[in-house]
Structures are given as C-alpha cells and as structure tokens.
ROSE-4610 file (N, C-alpha, C; in Angstrom, 1 decimal, always signed):
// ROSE-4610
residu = [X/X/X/X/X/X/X/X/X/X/X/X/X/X/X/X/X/X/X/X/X/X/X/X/X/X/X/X/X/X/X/X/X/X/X/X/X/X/X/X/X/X/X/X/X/X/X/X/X/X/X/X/X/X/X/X/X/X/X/X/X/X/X/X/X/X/X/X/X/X/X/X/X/X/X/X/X/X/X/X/X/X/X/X/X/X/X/X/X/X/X/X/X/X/X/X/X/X/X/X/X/X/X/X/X/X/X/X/X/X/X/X/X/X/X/X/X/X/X/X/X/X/X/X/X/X/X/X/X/X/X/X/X/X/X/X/X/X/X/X/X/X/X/X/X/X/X/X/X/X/X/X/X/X/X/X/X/X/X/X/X/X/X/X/X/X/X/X/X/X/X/X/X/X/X/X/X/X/X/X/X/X/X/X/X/X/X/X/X/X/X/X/X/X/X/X/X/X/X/X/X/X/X/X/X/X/X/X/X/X/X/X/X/X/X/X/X/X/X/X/X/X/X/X/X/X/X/X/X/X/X/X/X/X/X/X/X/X/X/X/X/X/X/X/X/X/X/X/X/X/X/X/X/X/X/X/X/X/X/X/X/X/X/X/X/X/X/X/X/X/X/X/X/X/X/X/X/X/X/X/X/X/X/X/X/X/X/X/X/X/X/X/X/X/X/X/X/X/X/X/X/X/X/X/X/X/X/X/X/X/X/X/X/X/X/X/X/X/X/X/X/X/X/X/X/X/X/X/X/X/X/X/X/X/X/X/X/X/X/X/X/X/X/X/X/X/X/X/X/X/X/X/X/X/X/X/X/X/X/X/X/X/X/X/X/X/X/X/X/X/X/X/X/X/X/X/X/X/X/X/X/X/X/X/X/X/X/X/X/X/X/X/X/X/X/X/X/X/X/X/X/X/X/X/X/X/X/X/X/X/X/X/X/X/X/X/X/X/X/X/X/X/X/X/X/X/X/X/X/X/X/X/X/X/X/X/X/X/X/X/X/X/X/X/X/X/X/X/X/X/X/X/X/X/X/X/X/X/X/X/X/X/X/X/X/X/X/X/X/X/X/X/X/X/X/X/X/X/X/X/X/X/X/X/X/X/X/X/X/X/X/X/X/X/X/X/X/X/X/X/X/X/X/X/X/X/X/X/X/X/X/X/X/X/X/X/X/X/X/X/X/X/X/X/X/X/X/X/X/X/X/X/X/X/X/X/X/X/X/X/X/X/X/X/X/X/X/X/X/X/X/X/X/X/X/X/X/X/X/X/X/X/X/X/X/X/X/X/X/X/X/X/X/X/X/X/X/X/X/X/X/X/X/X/X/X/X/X/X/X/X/X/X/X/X/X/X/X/X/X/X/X/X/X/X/X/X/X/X/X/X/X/X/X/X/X/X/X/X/X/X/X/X/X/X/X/X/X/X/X/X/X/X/X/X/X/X/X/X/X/X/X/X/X/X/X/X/X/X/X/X/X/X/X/X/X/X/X/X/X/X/X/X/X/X/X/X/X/X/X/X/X/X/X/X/X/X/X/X/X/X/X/X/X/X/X/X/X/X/X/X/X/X]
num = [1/1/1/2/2/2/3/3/3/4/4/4/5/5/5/6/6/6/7/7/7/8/8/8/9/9/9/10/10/10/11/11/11/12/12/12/13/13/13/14/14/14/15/15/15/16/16/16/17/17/17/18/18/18/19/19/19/20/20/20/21/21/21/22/22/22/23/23/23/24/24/24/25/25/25/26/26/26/27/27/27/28/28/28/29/29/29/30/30/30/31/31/31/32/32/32/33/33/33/34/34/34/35/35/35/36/36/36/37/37/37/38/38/38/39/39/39/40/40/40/41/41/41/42/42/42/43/43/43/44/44/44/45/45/45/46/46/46/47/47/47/48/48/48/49/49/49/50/50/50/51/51/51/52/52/52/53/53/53/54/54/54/55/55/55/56/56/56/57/57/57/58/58/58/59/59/59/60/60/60/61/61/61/62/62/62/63/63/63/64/64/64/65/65/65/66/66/66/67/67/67/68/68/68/69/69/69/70/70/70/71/71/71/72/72/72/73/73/73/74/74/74/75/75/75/76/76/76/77/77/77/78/78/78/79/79/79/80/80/80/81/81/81/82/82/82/83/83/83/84/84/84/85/85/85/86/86/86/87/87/87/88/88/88/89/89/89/90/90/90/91/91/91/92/92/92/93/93/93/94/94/94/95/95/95/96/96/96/97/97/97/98/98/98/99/99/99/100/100/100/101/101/101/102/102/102/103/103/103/104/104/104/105/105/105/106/106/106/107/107/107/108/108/108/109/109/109/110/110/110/111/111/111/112/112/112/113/113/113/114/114/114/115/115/115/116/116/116/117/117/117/118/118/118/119/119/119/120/120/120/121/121/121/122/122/122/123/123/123/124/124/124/125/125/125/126/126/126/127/127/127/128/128/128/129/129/129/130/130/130/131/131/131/132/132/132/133/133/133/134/134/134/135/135/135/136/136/136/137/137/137/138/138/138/139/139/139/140/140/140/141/141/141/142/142/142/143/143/143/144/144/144/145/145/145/146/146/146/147/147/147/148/148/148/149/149/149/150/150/150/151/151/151/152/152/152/153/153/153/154/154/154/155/155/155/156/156/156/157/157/157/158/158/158/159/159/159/160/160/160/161/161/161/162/162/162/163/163/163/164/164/164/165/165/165/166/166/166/167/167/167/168/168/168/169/169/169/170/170/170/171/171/171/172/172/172/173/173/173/174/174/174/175/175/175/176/176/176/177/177/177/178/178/178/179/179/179/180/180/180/181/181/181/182/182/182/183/183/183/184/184/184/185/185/185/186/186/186/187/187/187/188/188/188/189/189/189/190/190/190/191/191/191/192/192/192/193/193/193/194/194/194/195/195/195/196/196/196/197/197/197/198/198/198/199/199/199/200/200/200/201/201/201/202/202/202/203/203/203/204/204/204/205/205/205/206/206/206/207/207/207/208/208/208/209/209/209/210/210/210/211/211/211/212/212/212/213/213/213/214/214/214/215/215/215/216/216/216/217/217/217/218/218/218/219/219/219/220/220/220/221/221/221/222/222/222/223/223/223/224/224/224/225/225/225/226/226/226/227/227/227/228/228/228/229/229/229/230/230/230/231/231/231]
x = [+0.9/+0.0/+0.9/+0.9/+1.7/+1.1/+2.0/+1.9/+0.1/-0.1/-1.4/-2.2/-2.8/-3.7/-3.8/-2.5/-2.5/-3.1/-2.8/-3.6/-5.1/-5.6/-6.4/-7.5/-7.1/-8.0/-8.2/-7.0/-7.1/-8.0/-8.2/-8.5/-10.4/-10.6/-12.0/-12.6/-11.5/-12.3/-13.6/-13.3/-14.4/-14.3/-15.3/-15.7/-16.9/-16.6/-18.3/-18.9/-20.2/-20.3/-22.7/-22.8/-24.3/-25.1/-26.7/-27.6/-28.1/-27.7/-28.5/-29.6/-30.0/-31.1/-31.2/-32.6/-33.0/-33.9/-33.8/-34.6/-35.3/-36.4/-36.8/-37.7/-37.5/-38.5/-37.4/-35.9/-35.1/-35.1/-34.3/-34.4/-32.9/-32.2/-32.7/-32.7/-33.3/-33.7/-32.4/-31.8/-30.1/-30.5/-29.4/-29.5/-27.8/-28.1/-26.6/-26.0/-24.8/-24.1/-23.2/-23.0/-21.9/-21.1/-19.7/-18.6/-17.8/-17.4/-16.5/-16.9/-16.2/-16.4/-16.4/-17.3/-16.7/-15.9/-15.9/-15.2/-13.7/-13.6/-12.7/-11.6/-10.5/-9.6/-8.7/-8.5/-8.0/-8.4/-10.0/-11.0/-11.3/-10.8/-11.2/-13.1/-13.2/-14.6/-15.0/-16.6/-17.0/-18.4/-19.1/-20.7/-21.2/-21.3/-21.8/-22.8/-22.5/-23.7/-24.8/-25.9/-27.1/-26.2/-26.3/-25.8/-26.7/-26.5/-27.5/-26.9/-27.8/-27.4/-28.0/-27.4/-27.5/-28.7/-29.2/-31.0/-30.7/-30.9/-30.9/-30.6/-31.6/-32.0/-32.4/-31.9/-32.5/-32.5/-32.8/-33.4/-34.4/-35.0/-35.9/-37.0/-36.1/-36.6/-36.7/-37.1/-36.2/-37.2/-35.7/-36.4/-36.4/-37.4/-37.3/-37.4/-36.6/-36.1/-35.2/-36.0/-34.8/-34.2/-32.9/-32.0/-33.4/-32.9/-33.8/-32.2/-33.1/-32.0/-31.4/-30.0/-29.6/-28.7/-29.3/-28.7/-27.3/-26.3/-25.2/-25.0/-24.4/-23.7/-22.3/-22.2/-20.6/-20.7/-19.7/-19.5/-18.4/-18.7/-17.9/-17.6/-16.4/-15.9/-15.0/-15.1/-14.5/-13.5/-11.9/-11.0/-10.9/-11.2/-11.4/-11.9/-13.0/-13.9/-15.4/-15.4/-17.1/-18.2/-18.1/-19.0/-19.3/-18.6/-18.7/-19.7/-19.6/-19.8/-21.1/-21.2/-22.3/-22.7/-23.9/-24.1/-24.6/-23.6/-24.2/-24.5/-25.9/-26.8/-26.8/-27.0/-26.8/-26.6/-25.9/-24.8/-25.7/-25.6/-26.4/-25.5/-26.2/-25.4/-26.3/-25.9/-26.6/-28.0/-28.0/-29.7/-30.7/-29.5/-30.6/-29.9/-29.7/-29.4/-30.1/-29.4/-30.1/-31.2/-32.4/-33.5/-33.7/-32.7/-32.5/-30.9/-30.9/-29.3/-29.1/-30.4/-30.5/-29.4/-28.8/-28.5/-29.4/-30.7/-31.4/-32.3/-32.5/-34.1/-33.5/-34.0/-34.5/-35.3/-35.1/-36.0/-35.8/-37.4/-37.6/-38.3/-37.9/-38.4/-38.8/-40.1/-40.5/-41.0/-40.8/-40.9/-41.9/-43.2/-44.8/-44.7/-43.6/-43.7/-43.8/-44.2/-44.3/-42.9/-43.1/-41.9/-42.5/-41.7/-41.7/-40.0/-40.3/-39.7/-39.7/-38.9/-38.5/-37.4/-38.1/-37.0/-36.8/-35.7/-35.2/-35.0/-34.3/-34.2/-35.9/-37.0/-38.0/-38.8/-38.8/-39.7/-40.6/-40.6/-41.9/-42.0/-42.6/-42.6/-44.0/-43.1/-44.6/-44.4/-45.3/-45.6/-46.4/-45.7/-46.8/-46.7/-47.9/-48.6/-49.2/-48.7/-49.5/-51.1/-51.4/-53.2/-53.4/-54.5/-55.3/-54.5/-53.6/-53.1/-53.9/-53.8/-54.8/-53.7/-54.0/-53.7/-54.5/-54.2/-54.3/-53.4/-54.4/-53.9/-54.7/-54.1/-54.4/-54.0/-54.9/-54.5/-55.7/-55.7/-57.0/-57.3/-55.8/-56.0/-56.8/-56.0/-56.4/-55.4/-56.0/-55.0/-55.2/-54.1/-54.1/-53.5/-54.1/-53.5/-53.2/-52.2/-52.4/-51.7/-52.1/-51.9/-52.6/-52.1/-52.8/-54.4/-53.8/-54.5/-54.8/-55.7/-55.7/-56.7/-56.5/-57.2/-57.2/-58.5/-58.5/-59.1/-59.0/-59.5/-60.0/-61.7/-61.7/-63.2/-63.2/-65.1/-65.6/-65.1/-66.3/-65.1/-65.5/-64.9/-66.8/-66.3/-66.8/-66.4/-67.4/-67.2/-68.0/-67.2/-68.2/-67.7/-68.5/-68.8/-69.7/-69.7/-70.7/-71.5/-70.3/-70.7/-69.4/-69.6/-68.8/-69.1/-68.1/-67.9/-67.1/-67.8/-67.4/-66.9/-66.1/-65.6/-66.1/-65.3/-65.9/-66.8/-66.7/-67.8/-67.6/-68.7/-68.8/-69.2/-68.4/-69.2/-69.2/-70.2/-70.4/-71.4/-70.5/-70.6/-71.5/-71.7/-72.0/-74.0/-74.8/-75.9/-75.7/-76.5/-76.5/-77.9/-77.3/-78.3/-78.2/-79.5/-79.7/-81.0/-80.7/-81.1/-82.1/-81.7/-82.2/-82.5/-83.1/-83.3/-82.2/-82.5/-81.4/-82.1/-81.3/-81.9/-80.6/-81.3/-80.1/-80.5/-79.7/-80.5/-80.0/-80.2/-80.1/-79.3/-78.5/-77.0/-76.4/-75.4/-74.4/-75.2/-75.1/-75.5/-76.9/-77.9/-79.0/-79.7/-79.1/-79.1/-80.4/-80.5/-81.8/-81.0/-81.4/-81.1/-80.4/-81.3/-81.2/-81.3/-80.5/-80.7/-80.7/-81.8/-81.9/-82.2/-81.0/-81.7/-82.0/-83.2/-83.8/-85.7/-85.8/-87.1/-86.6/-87.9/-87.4/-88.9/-88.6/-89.8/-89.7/-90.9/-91.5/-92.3/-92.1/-93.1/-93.9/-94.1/-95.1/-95.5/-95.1/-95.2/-94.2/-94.4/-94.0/-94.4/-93.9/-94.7/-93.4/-94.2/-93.3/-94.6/-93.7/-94.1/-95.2/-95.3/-95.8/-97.5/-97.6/-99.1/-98.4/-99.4/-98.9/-99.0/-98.0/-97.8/-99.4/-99.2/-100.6/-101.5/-102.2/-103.0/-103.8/-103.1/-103.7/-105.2/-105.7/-106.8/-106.7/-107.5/-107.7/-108.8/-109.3/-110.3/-110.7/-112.0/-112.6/-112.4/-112.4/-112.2/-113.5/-114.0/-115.4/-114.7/-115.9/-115.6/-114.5/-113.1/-112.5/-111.2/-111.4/-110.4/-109.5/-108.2/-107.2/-107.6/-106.7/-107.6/-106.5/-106.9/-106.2/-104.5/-103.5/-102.7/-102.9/-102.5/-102.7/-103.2/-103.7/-104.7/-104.1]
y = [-1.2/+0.0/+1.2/+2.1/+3.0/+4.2/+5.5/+6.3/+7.3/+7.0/+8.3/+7.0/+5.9/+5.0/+5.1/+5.5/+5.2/+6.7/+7.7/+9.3/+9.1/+8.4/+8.3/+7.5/+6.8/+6.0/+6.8/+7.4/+8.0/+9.4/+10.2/+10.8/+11.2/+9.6/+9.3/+8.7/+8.5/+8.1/+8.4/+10.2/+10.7/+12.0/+12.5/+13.3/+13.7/+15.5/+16.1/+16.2/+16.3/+15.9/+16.7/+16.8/+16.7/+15.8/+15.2/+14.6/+14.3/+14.0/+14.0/+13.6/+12.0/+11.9/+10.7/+10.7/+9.5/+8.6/+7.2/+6.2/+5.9/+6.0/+5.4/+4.1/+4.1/+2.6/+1.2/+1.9/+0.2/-0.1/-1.4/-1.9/-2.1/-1.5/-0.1/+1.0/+2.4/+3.1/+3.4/+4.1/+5.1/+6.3/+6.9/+7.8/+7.8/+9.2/+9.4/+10.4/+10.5/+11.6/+12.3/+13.9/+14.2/+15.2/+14.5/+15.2/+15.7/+17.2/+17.9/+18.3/+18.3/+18.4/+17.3/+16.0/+14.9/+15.9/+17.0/+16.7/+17.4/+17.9/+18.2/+17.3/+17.2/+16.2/+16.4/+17.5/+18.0/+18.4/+18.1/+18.2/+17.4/+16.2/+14.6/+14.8/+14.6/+15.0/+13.6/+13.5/+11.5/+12.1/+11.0/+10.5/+9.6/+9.3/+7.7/+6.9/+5.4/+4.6/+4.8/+4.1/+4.5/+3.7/+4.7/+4.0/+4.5/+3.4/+3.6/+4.7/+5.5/+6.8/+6.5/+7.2/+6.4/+7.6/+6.6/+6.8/+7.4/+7.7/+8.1/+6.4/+5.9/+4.1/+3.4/+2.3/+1.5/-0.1/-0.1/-1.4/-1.6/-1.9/-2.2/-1.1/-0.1/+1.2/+2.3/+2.5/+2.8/+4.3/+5.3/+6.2/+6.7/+7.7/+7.9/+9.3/+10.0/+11.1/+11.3/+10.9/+10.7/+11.9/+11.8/+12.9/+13.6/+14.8/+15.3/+15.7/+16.4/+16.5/+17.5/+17.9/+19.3/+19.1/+18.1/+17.9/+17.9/+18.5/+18.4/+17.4/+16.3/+15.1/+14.8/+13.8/+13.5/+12.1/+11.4/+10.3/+9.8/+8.5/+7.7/+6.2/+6.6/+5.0/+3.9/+3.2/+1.9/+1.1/+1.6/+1.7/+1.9/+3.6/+4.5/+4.2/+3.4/+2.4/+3.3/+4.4/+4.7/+4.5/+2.6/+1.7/+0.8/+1.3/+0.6/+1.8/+2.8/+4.2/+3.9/+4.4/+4.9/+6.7/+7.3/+8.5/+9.2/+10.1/+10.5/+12.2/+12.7/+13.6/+14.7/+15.9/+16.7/+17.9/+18.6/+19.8/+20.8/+21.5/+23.0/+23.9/+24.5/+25.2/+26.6/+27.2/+28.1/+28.5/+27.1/+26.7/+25.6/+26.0/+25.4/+25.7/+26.7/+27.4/+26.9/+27.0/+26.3/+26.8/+26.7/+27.1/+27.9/+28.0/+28.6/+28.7/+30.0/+30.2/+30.2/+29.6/+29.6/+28.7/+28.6/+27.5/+26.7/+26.8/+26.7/+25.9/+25.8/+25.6/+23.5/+22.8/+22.1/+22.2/+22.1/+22.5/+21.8/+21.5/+21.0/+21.7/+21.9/+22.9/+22.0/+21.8/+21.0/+21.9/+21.6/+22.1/+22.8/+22.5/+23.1/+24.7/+24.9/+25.7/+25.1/+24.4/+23.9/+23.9/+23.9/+23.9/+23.3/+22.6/+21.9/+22.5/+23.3/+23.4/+23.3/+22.9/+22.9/+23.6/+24.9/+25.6/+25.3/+24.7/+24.0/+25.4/+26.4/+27.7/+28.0/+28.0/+28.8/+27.6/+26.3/+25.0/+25.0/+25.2/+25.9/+24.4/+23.8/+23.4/+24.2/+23.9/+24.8/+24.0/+24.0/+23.3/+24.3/+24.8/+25.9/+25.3/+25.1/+24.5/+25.3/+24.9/+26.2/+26.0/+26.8/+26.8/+25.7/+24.9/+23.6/+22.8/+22.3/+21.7/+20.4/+19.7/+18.9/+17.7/+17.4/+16.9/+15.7/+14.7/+13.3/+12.2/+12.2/+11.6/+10.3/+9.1/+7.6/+6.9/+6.9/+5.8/+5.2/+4.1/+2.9/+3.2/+3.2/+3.0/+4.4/+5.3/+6.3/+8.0/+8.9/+10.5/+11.2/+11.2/+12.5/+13.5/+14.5/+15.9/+16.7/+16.7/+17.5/+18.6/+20.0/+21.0/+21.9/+23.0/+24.0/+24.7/+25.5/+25.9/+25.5/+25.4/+24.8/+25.8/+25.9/+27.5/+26.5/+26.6/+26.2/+26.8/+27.3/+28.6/+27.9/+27.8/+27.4/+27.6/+27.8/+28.0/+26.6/+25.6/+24.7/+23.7/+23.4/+22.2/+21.6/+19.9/+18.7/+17.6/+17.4/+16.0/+15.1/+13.9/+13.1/+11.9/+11.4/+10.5/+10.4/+8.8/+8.2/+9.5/+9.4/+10.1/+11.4/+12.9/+13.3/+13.7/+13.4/+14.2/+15.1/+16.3/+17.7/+17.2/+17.6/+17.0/+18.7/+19.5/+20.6/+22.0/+23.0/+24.1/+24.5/+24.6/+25.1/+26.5/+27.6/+28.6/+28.7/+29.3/+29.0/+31.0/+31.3/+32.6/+32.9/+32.0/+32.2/+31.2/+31.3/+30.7/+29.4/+29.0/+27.2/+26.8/+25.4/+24.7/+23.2/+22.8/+21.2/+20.6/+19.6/+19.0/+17.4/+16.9/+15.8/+15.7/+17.1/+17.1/+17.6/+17.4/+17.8/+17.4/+17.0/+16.5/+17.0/+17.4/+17.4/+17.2/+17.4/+17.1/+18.8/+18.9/+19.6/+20.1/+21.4/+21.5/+21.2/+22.1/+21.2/+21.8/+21.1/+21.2/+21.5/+20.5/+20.9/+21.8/+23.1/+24.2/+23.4/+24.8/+24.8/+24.1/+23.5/+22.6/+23.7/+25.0/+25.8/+27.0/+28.3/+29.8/+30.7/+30.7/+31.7/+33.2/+33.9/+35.8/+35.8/+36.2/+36.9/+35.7/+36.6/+35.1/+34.2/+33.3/+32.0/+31.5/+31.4/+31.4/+29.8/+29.7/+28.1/+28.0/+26.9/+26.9/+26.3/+25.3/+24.1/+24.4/+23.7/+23.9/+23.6/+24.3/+23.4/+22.9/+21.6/+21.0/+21.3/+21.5/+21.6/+20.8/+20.2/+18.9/+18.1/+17.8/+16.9/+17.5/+18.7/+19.3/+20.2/+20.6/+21.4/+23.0/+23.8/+24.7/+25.7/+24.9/+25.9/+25.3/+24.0/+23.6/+23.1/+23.5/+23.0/+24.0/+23.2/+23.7/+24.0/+24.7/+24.8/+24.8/+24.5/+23.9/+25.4/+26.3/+27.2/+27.6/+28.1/+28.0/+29.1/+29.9/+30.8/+32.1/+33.0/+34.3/+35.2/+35.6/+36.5/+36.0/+34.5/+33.6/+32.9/+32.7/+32.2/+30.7/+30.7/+29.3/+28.3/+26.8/+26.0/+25.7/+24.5/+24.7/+24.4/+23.8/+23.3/+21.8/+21.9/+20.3/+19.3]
z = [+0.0/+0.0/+0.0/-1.3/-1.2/-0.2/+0.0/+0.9/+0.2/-0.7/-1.5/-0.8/-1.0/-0.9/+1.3/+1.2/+3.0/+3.5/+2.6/+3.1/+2.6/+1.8/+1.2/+2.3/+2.8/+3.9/+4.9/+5.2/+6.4/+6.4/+5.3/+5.0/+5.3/+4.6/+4.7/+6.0/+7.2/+8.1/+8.7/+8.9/+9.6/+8.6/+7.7/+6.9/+7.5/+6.7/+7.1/+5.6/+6.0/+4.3/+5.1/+3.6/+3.4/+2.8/+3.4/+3.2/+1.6/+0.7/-0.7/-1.1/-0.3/-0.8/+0.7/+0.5/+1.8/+1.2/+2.1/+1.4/+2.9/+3.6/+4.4/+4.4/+3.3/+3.4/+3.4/+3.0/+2.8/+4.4/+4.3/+5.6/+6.2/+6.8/+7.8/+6.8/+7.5/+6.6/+6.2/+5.3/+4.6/+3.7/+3.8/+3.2/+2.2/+1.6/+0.7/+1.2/+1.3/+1.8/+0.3/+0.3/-0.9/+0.4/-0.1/+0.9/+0.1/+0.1/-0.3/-2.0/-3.3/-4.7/-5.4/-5.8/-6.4/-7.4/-8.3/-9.8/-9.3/-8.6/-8.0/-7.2/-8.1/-7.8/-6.9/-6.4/-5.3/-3.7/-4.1/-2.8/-2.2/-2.6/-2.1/-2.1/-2.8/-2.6/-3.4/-2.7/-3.1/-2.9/-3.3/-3.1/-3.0/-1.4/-1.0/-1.8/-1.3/-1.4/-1.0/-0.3/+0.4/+1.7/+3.0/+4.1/+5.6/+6.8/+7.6/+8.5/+9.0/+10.1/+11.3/+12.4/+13.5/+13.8/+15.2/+15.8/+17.5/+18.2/+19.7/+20.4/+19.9/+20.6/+19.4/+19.1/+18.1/+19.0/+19.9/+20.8/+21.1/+22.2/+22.8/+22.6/+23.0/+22.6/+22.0/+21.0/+19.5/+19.1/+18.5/+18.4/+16.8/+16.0/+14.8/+14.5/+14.0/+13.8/+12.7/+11.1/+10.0/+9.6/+9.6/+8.3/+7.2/+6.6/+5.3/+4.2/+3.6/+2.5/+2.7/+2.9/+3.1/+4.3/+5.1/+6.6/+6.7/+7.6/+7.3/+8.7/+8.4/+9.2/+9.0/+10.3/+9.9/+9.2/+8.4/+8.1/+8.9/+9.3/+10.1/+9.1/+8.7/+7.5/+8.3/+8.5/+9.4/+8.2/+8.7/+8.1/+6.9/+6.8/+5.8/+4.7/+4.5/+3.5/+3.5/+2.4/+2.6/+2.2/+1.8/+1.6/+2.7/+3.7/+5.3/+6.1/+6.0/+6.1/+7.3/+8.0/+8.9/+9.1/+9.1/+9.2/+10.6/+11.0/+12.8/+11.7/+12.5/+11.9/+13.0/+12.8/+14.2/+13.4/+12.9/+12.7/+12.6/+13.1/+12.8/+11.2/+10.3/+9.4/+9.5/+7.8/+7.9/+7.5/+6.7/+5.9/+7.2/+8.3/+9.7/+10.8/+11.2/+12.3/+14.0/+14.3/+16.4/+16.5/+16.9/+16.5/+18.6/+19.2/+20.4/+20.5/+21.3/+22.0/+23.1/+24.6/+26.0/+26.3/+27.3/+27.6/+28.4/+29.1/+29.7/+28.9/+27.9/+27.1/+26.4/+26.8/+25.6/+24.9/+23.3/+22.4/+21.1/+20.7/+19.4/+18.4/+17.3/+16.2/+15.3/+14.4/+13.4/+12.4/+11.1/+9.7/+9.5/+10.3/+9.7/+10.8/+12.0/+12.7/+13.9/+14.7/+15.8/+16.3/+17.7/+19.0/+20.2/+21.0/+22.1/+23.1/+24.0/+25.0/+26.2/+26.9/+28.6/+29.0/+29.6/+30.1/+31.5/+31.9/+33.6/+34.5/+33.8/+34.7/+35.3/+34.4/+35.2/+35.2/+35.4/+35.3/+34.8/+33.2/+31.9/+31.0/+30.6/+29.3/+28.6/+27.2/+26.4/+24.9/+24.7/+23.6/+22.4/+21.2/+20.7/+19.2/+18.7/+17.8/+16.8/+15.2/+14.1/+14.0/+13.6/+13.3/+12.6/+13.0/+13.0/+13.2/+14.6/+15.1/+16.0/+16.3/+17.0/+17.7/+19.2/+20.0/+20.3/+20.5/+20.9/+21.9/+23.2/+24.7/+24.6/+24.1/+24.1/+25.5/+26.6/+27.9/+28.3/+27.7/+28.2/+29.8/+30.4/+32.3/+32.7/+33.0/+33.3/+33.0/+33.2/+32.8/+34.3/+35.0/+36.1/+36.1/+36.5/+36.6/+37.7/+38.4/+39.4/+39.4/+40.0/+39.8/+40.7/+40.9/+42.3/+41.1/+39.9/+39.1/+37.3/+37.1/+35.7/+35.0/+33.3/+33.2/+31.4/+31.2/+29.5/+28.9/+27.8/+26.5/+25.1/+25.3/+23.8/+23.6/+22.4/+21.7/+22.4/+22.6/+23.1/+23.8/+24.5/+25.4/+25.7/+25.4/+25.3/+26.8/+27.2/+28.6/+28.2/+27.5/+27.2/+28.1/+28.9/+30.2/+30.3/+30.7/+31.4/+32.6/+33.7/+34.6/+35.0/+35.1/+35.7/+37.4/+37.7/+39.2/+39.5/+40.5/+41.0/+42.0/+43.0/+44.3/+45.4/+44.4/+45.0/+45.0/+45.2/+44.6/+43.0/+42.2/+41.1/+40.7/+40.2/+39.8/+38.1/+38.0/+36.7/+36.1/+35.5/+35.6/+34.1/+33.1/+32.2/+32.4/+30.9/+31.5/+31.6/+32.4/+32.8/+32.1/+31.6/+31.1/+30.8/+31.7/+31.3/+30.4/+29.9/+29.4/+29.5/+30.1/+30.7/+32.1/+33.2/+34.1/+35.3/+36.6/+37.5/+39.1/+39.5/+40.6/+42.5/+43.2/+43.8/+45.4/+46.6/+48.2/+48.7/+49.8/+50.8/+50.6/+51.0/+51.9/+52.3/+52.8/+54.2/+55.3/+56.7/+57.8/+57.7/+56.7/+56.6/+56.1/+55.3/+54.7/+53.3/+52.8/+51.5/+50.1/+49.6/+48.4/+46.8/+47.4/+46.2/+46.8/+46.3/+46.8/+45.4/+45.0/+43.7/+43.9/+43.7/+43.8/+42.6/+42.7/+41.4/+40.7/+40.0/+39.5/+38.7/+39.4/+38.5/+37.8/+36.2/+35.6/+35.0/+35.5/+35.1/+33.5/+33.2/+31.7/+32.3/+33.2/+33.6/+34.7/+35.6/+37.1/+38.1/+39.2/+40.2/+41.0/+41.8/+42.7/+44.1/+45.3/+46.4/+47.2/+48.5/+48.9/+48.3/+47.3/+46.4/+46.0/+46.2/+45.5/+44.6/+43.6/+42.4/+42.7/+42.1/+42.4/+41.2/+40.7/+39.5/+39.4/+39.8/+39.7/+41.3/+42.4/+43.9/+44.3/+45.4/+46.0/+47.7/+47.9/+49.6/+50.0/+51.4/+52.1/+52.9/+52.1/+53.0/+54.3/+54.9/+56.5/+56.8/+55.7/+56.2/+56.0/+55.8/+55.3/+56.0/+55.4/+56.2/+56.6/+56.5/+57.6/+56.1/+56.6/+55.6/+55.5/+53.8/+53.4/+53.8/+53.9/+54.5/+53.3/+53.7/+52.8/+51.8/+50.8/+49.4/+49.6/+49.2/+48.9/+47.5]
C-alpha cells in the first residue's frame, strides 16, 4: 500500500459531508451523503452509497427522527472504506441554524412551525402549535392531573362520560343549562337545596311537597279567615 492509498484511507475516516437523498423505506432506513467536490480532484470530494445513520436508541426502545435532505452530518468509514460508512446527523449550518441560544431551554423545532420546549431555569414546558393543530392523549388506564390551578381557553370544550364528578364548589358565571333534568339534596348542615336571587320562571309547574304549584286547592275556613294549605 503506497503512501497516496495510505492518506487516502485516512482521509475518509471521519468526513463532514451533506444529506443528498434518503430512502426510508429500505431496511434499515439510509441515506446518501456528498462530501466535499466529487469533480474536483483535489478536494477529495465522493458520493456515498445508500448507508444507515444512526437513531438516539434503536433497541428495545427505538427512536425515529430521519436525516432530510440538506442535513449536514458527519461520516464515520471503518477503516477508511465509505462503503462501510455509517451517518451521525446533528450539525447546525446556515440553511438550519439552532432554533435557540438559551443554555437553559431544551428544544424542538419542526418544519410546519411547531416547538416543544422545557426551560429547567424557570420550570416551563410549552408546547406551541401552528393553526389547526390537534392533540391526541391515548391511555386505556387512566389520565391524572395534578396541579394548584388549571385555566383552558376554547369555543367549546366537550365532557363526554358516562358520569362526571365535581368534588368541589362550582361557579359557573356564564348561562347554565340542562337537558335531561337535574336533581339534587339539601346543603351542608342541613341548609336549603337551592338559593336563587332573582325570578325563576316556570313553563309548567312546580310541585313543592308533592301538591302542584298551578294547579292545587284549599279547604274554605269561612268568610275573612285564611284558606287551608294546598290540597
């Protein structure tokens, strides 16, 4: 092995190079890498095979996050061979700049506009999503939330359940309205079931201790004298 063949390996061990094209459907997914000027004979410049690029976890628990085209990566060639070639993906350039300069923030930027951060300095995650975005929480078992305050903003929020339960007071500042009835007991310490300021207009009737409020009678007592209760 003359001395050009021996710079020549060494050369290509670990190259930076850009994404050309991706194949995610072969098995494992690969992409192409172009490093330096192929026509340029002085630039050592090449253009890989299709080769695989490495994942966060590809075990048990496996993550997916492919290269795009443009990406600038490093090539890693296992003794200087870049038909052996594996691709580590990462580099920030100028056609993809850090999408933060905190040191403080983990952060994810995706193509349509979306971001997902966690800033550890002020204990924030925030998740901000482009217009008509939609969110989906799949748990057969159950979802808990705990928290001192919780505050949600939207033309309609939906509770579809069997049954919900309030544990504690409800105020409800806007009109209330049911549908299929309402039933409820007493107070606390015995207190009145209901305290309405203001009128309360009936279409039908009401019944209080089981006589009708629009349709009951009372038993004469004689001229002058108050009539008995409702009948």
């Amino acid at each position: 092995m003359d001395a050009n063949e021996i710079r020549r390996l060494i050369i290509n061990l670990i190259r930076k190079g850009s994404v050309m094209d991706v194949d995610l459907n072969s098995k494992p997914p690969t992409c192409r890498v172009s490093v330096g000027d192929p026509d340029d004979p002085d630039g050592e410049g090449l253009q890989t095979n299709w080769l695989p690029f490495f994942a966060l976890r590809a075990g048990l628990t496996r993550e997916w996050d492919p290269p795009t085209k443009g990406e600038q990566v490093v090539l890693f060639c296992p003794m200087g061979d870049p038909a052996q070639g594996t691709v580590l993906c990462g580099l920030f350039s100028d056609d993809a700049p850090a999408p933060s300069t905190s040191p403080n923030k983990h952060m994810r930027a995706y193509p349509d506009g979306a971001t997902v951060e966690y800033d550890h300095a002020s204990h924030s995650l925030k998740a901000d999503l482009p217009a008509g975005a939609t969110v989906l929480i799949v748990a057969p078992g159950s979802v808990n939330v705990q928290t001192q305050t919780a505050t949600v903003k939207a033309d309609d929020v939906t509770l579809d359940a069997k049954q919900t339960t309030v544990t504690g007071n409800m105020l409800v500042k806007g009109a209330f309205v049911f549908e299929s009835g309402m039933s409820g007991k007493a107070g606390a310490n015995g207190g009145p079931a209901a305290i309405i300021a203001g009128t309360v207009a009936v279409s039908d009737d009401v019944i209080a201790g089981g006589k009708s409020g629009a349709h009951h009678s009372h038993m004469e007592q004689g001229d002058g004298k108050p009539v008995s209760e409702p009948l």
